[in-house]
C-alpha positions in Angstrom: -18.8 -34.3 -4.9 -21.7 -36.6 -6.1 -22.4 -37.2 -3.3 -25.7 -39.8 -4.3 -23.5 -42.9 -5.8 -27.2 -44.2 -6.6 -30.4 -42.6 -6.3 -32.3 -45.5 -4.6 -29.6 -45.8 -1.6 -30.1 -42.4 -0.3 -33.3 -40.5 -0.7 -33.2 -36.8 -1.9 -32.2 -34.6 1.2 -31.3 -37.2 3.5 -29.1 -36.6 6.1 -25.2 -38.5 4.9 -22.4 -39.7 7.2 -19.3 -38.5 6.8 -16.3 -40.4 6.7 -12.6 -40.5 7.2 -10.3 -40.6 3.8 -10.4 -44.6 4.0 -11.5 -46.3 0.8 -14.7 -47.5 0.3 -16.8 -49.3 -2.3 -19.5 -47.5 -4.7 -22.6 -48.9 -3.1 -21.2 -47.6 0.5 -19.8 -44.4 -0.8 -18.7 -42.0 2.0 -20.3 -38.9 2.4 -20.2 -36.1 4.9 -23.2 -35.3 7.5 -24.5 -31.6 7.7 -24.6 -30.0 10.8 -28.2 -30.1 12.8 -30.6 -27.6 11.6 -28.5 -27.0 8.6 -31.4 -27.1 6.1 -32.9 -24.0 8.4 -33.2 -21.1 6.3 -31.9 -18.3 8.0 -29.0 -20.2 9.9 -26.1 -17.5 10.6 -22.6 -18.5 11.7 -20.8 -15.3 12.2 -16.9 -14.8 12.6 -13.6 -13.1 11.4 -10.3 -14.3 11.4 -6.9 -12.6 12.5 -4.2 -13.3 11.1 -0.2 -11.6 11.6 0.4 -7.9 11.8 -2.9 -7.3 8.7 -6.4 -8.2 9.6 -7.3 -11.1 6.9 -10.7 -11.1 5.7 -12.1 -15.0 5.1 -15.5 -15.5 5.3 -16.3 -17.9 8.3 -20.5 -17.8 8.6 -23.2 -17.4 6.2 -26.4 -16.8 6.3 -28.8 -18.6 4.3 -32.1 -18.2 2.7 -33.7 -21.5 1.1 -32.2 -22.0 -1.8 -32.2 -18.2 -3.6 -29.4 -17.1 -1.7 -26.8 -17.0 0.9 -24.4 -13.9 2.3 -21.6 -13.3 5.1 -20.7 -10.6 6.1 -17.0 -10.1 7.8 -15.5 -7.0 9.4 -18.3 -4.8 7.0 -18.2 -6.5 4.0 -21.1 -8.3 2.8 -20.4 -11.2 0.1 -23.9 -12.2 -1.5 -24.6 -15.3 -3.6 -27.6 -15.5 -5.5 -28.7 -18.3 -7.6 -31.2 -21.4 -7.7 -29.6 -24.6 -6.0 -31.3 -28.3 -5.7 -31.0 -28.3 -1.8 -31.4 -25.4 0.4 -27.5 -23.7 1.4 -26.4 -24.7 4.7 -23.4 -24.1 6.9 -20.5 -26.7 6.3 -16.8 -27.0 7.2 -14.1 -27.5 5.4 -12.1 -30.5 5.9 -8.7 -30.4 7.9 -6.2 -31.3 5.2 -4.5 -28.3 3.9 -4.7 -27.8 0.0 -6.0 -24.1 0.4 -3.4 -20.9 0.0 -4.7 -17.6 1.5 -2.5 -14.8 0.3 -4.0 -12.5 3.0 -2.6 -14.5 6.1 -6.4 -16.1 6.8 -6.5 -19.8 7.5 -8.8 -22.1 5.3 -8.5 -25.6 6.4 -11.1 -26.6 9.5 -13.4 -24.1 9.0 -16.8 -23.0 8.5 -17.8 -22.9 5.3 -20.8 -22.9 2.6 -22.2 -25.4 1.2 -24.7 -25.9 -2.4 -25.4 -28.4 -4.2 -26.2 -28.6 -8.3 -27.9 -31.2 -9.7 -29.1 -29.8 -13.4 -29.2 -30.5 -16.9 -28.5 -27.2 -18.6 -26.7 -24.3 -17.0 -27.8 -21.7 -14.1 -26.3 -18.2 -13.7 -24.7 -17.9 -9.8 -23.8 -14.2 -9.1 -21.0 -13.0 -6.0 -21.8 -9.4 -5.3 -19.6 -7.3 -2.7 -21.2 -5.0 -0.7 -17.2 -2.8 -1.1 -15.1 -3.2 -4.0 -12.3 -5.8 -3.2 -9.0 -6.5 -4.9 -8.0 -9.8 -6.0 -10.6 -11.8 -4.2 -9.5 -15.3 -4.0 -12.3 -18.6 -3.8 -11.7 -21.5 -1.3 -13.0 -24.5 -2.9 -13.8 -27.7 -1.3 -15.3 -32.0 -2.3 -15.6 -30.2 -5.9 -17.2 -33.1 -8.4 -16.7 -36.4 -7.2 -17.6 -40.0 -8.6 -20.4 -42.3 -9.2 -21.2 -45.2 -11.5 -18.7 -47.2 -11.2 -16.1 -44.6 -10.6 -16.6 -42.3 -13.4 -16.0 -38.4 -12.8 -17.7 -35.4 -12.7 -18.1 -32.0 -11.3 -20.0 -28.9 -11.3 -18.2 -26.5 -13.8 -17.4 -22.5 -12.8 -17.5 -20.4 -16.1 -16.9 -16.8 -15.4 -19.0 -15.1 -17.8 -19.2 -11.3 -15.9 -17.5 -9.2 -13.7 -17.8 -5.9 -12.2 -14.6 -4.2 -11.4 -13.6 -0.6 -11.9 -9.9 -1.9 -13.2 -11.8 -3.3 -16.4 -10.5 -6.7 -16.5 -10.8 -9.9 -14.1 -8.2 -12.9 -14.8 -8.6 -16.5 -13.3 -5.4 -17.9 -11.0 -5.1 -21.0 -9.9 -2.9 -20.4 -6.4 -3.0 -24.2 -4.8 -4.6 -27.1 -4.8 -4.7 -31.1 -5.5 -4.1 -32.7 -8.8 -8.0 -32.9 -9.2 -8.6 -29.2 -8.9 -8.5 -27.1 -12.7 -8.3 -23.8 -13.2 -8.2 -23.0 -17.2 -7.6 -19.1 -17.2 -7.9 -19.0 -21.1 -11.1 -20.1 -20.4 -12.2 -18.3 -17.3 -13.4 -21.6 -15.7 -12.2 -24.2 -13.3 -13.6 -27.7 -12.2 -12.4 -30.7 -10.8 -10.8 -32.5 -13.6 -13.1 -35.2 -15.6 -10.9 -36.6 -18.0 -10.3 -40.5 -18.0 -11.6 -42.3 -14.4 -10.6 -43.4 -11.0 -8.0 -45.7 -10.2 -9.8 -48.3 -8.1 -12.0 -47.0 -5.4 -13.4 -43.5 -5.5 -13.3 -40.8 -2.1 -15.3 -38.3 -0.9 -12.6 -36.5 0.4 -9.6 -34.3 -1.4 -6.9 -36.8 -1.8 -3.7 -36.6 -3.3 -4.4 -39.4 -5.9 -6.8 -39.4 -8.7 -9.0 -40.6 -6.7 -11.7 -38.3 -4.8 -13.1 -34.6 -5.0 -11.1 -31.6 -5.7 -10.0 -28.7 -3.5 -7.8 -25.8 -3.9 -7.8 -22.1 -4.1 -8.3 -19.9 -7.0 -7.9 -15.9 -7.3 -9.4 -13.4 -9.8 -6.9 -10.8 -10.5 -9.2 -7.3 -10.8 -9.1 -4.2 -8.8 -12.7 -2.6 -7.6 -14.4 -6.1 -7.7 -18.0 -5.7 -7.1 -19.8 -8.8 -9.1 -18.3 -11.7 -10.3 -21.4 -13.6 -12.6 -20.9 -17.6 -13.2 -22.4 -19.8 -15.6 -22.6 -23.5 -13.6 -23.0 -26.5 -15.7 -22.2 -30.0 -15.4 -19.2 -31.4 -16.8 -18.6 -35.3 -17.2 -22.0 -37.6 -16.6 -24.3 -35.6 -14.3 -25.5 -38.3 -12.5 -26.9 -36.9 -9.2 -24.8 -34.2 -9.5 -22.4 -32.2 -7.6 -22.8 -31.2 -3.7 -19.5 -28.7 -2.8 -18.2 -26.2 0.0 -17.3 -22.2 -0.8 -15.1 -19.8 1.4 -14.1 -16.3 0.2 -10.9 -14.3 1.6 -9.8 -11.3 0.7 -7.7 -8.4 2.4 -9.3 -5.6 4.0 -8.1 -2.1 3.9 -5.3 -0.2 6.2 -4.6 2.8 7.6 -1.4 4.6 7.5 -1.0 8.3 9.4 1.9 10.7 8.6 2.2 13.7 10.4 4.2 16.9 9.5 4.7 19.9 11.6 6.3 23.4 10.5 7.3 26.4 12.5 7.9 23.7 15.2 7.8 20.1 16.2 5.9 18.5 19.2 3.8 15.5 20.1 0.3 15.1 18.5 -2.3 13.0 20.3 -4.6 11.3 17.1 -7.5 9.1 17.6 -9.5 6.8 14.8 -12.3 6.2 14.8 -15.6 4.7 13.3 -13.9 2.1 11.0 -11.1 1.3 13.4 -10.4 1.6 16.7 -7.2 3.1 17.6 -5.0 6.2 19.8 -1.9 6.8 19.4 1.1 9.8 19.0 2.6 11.1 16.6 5.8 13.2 17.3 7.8 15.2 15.1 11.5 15.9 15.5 12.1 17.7 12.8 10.4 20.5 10.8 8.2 19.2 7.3 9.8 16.0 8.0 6.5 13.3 8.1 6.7 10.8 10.5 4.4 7.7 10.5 2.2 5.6 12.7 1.7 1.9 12.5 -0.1 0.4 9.9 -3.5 -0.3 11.4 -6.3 -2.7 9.5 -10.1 -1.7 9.5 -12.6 -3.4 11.5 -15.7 -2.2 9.9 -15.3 -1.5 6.2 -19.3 0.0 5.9 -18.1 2.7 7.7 -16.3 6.2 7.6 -12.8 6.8 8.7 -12.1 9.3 11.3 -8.8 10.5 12.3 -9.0 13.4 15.2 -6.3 15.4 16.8 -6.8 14.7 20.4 -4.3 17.0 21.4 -1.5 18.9 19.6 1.2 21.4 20.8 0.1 24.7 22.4 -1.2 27.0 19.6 -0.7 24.8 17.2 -3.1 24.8 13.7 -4.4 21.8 11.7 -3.1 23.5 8.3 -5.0 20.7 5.9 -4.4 16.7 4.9 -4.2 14.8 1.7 -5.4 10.8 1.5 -3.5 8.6 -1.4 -3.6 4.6 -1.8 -0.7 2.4 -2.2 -0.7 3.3 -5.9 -0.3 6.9 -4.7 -3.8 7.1 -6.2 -5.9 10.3 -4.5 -8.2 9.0 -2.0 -10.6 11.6 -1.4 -11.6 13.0 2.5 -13.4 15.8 3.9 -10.9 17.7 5.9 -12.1 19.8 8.7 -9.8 22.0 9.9 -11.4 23.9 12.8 -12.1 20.8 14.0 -8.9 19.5 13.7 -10.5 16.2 12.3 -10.1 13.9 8.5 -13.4 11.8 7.4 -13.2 9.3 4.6 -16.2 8.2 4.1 -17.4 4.4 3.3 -18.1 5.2 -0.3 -14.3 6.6 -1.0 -12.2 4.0 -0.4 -11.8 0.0 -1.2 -11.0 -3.1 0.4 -7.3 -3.7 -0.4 -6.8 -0.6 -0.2 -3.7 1.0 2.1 -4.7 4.4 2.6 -2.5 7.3 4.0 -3.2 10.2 5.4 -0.6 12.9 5.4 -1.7 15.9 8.4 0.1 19.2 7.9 0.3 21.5 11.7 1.9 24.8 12.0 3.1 26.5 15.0 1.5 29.5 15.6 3.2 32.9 15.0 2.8 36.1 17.5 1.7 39.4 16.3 2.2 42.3 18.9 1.6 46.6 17.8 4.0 49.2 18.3 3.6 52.8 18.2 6.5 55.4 18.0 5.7 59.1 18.7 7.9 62.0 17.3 7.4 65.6 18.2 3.6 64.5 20.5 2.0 66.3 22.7 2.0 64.7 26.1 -0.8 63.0 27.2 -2.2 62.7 23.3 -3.6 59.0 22.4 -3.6 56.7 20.2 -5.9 52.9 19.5 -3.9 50.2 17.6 -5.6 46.8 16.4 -4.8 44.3 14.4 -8.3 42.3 13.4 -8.9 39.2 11.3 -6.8 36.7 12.5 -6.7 33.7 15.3 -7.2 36.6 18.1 -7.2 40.4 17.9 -3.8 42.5 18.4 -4.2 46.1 20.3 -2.7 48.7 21.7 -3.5 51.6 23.3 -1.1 54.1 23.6 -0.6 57.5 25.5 2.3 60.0 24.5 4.1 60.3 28.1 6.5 62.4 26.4 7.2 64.4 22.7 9.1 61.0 21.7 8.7 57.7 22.7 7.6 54.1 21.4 5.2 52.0 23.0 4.4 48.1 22.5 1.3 45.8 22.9 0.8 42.4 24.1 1.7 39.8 21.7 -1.4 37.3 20.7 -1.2 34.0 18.9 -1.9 34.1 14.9 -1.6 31.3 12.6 -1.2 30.3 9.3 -4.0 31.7 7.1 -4.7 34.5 8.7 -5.6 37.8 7.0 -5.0 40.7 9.5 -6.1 44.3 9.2 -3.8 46.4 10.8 -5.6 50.3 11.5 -5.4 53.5 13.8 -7.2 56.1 15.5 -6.0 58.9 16.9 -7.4 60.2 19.9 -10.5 62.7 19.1 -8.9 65.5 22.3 -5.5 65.2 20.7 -4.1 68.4 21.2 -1.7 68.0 18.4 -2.5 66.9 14.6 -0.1 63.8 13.4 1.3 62.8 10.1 1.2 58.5 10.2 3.8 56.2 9.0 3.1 53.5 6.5 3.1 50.1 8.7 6.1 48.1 9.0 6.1 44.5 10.0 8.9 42.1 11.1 7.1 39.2 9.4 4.6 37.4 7.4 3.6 39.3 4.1 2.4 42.8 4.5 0.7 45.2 2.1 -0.4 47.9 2.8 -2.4 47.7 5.9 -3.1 44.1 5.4 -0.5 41.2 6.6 -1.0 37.8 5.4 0.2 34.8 6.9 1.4 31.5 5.3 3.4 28.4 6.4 6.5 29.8 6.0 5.5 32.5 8.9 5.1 29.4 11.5 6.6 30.3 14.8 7.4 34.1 13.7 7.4 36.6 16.9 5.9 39.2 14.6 5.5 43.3 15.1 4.1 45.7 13.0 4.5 49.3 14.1 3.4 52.7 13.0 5.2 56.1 13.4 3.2 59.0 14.1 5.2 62.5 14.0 3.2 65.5 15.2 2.9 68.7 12.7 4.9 71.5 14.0 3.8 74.6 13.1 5.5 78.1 13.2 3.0 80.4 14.8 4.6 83.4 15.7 2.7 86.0 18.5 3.8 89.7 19.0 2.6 92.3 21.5 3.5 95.9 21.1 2.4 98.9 22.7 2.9 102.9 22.0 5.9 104.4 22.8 6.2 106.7 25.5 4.9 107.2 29.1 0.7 106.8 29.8 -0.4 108.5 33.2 -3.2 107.0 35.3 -6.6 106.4 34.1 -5.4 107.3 30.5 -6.5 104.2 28.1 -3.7 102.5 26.2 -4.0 100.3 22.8 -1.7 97.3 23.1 -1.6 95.1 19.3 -0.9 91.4 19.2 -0.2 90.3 15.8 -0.5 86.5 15.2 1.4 85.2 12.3 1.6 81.9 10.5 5.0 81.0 8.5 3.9 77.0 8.0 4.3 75.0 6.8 1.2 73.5 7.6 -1.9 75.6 8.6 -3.0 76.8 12.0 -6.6 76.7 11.7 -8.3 76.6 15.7 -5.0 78.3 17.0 -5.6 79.5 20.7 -4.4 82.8 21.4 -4.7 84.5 24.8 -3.0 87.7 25.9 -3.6 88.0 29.9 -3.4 91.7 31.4 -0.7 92.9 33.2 -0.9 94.0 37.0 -2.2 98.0 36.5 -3.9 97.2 33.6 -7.7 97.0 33.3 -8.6 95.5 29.5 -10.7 96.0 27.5 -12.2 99.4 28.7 -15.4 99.8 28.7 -17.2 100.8 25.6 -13.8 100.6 23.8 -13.5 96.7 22.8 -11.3 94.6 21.4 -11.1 94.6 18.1 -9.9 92.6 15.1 -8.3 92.5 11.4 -7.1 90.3 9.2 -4.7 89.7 6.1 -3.6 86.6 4.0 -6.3 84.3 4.0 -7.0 84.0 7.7 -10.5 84.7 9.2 -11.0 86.6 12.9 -13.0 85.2 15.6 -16.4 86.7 15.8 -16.9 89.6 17.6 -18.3 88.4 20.5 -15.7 85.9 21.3 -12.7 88.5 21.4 -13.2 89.2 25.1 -11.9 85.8 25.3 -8.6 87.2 24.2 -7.5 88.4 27.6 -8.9 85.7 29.4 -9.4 81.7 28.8 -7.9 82.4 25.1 -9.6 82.9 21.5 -9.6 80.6 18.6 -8.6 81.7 15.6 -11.1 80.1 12.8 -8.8 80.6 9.8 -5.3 80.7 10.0 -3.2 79.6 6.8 0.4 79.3 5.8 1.6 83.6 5.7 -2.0 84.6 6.9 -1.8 87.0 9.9 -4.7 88.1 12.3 -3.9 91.5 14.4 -6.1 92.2 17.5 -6.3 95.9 19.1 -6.9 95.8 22.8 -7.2 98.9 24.8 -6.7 99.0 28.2 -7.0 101.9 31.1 -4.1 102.2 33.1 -5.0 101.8 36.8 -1.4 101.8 38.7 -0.1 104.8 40.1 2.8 106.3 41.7 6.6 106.7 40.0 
């Protein structure tokens, strides 16, 4: 409003009185009074505004600097306006008559607000920056233009002449206001309207008449607004020119979590943090069915979203978690999975923005080893162990009989996992074995390697091995001469040791122990050895070892045959 009818009745910076909406003459034209200390640089009137089920945005304190500059900052959002005014910016508030529309829920009317005032011949530039891209910001105007001079109109004039927005376009909407207040969106202006002049008396105030200043809302339509450059003139005589209030709203950004569970459902404990404040649960009743929280608003746009799993079911696996907008437009987030925990950080997402997050669990699968013998050697032994995953599967088993299967204790495994299933056989085995490929009741085996996906959530799994020992057909036969030996005569008995396979013998034991009467080998006369098809005798010295503890035969493949000679002197006597 012009709000100096006449220079020489109020000197430049005076304090003004303001008035109620009665009528009053030029020379006594009513004008408001800024609050105390409102010419301070520095002044900072800090506040937000809730508003409904959505946290609305309006800016309700400002802090100023001479007159270069002024910024607010609400719930992390810093609006900055930078440009040359005639008086220094001060706090102001906006007057209690309604002709303000806040699509966000905020209320306008009553409250604090910024004022400027322009009193130029040419143009100035005035630039908005946001500290985070904003949708659709919308620009509570108040006492725009005004009169003087015998009632003749003017008002400071808003060109918009340069925007920054990442949807490549900003459009001007007029959303409410008196009949004074102009929004020309072909133009990319508004103003309060100067065309023709006051019927009678002229007000301060926004009025529903042609008479006084001009109030109302307008909105530029843009996505990812970060600047918003105006070129300020005067329209209509400039007279003293033009002293106005400002207010900003715009909506802040939400926060939407889904949570989806396979393999099982349960209850899952999450807690946001940083950017909100909230804790809540999330419980799923049905497998990869999402289920969704509230819709909570931010409190702190300059920082990071954090969404934790403060607790989840027994086992259970953060799996991964995808971010989109309301546009289902990807908003990006680091995903920590160990951790159990989502981070979007400041930089990533916008005001206006309603952002869910989707969080994928899995139940966690079992994986327990089994090992069957066939044809063992009691007491032979056997490691199992299935490595890689969540926790370590493993057996050990013992052969308490030729045939028999033994299990392992089941462990929890989870989606992801790739497992290494292997065996060793004990190294005092008394039997050689022929192994099974593995076998596994779930997840994907090959080979000795089982993978696990989400489709193997929940799965009691066992993988199992069958070890069948190698029988072999070792044949031994003794024979001695025919026909009676007397007392102290020596007599050759021959064992012949014969393999018929089908695997071979190699390390066969043999032992032949003495009969009662029977003193081997005699003395001087030893054992001795031959051998056919292949197989290798034991060394010489070793074949004493046939009548006692037992000798090994070093060679002994499939139709090879060792024959040992052992003489013996016949010590019984009588019939």
């Amino acid at each position: 409003m012009s709000y100096r009818a006449h220079g020489d009745l109020r000197p430049s910076g005076a304090p003004s009185a303001r008035h109620t909406h009665t009528p009053c003459s030029l020379i006594a034209a009513p004008v408001r009074r800024r609050r105390p200390g409102a010419f301070r640089a520095g002044l900072v009137l800090v506040g937000l505004l809730l508003a409904g089920p959505a946290l609305a945005l309006i800016t309700t304190g400002w802090t100023t600097n001479g007159t270069a500059s002024a910024s607010a900052t609400v719930n992390g959002i810093t609006v900055t306006l930078t440009g040359q005014v005639d008086e220094a910016y001060s706090a102001g508030t906006f007057n209690s008559t309604n002709w303000w529309s806040d699509p966000y829920g905020g209320g306008v009317n009553g409250g604090p607000s910024l004022t400027m005032v322009y009193d130029n011949a040419g143009a100035r530039t005035y630039v908005f920056t946001f500290s985070k891209a904003v949708d659709n910001p919308v620009l509570h105007v108040d006492r725009l233009g005004g009169y003087y001079d015998n009632n003749r109109p003017n008002s400071a004039r808003w060109t918009l002449t340069g925007f920054t927005a990442t949807g490549g376009s900003v459009a001007l909407e007029r959303l409410s206001g008196n009949t004074q207040f102009t929004v020309s969106p072909a133009q990319n202006r508004f103003l309060r309207a100067t065309s023709g002049t006051f019927g009678g008396t002229g007000s301060s105030e926004c009025l529903s008449t042609s008479n006084g200043t001009a109030c109302g809302s307008v909105r530029f339509n843009g996505t990812g607004i970060t600047r918003l450059t105006f070129a300020v003139d005067m329209a209509g005589d400039r007279g003293a020119g033009d002293e106005f209030e400002l207010r900003w709203s715009f909506d802040g950004a939400k926060v939407v979590v889904r949570k989806q569970s396979v393999g099982g459902t349960g209850t899952f404990g999450i807690t946001a943090g940083n950017a909100l404040s909230q804790a809540f649960n999330l419980v799923t009743t049905a497998q990869n069915t999402p289920v969704a929280s509230n819709t909570y608003p931010l409190t702190d746009h300059a920082a990071a979203i954090t969404l934790t799993e403060s607790s989840v079911p027994s086992g259970y696996v953060l799996l991964g978690a995808a971010c989109t907008d309301q546009n289902g437009a990807t908003v990006s987030a680091n995903v920590d999975t160990a951790a159990r925990q989502v981070t979007i950080p400041s930089a990533n997402y916008r005001a206006n923005q309603t952002i869910t997050c989707t969080l994928s669990n899995a139940a966690p699968a079992t994986l327990a080893l089994a090992k069957t013998w066939t044809n063992a050697a009691v007491n032979d032994t056997a490691t199992l162990s299935g490595s890689g995953g969540t926790n370590t599967a493993t057996l050990a088993s013992v052969a308490n009989s030729a045939a028999e299967t033994d299990t392992g204790p089941a462990v929890q495994v989870a989606p992801g996992n790739v497992i290494t299933l292997s065996e060793t056989l004990g190294a005092g085995n008394a039997r050689p074995y022929t192994a099974s490929a593995w076998t596994c009741t779930g997840g994907t085996l090959s080979g000795n390697t089982l993978t696990l996906t989400n489709a193997h959530a929940g799965q009691a799994i066992v993988c199992s091995v069958t070890n069948s020992g190698r029988a072999i057909d070792v044949s031994v036969v003794k024979s001695a001469a025919a026909g009676p030996v007397i007392s102290g005569q020596v007599a050759n008995f021959t064992v012949v040791v014969s393999n018929a396979g089908p695997l071979a013998a190699d390390g066969a034991v043999v032992s032949d122990t003495p009969g009662a009467g029977l003193d081997c080998p005699v003395s001087g006369n030893p054992i001795t050895c031959s051998a056919s098809g292949g197989a290798a005798c034991p060394g010489a010295a070793s074949l004493p070892g046939l009548v006692g503890a037992g000798v090994a035969v070093p060679t002994l493949p499939v139709g090879g045959t060792v024959t040992f000679t052992v003489p013996c002197q016949v010590t019984a006597s009588g019939l």
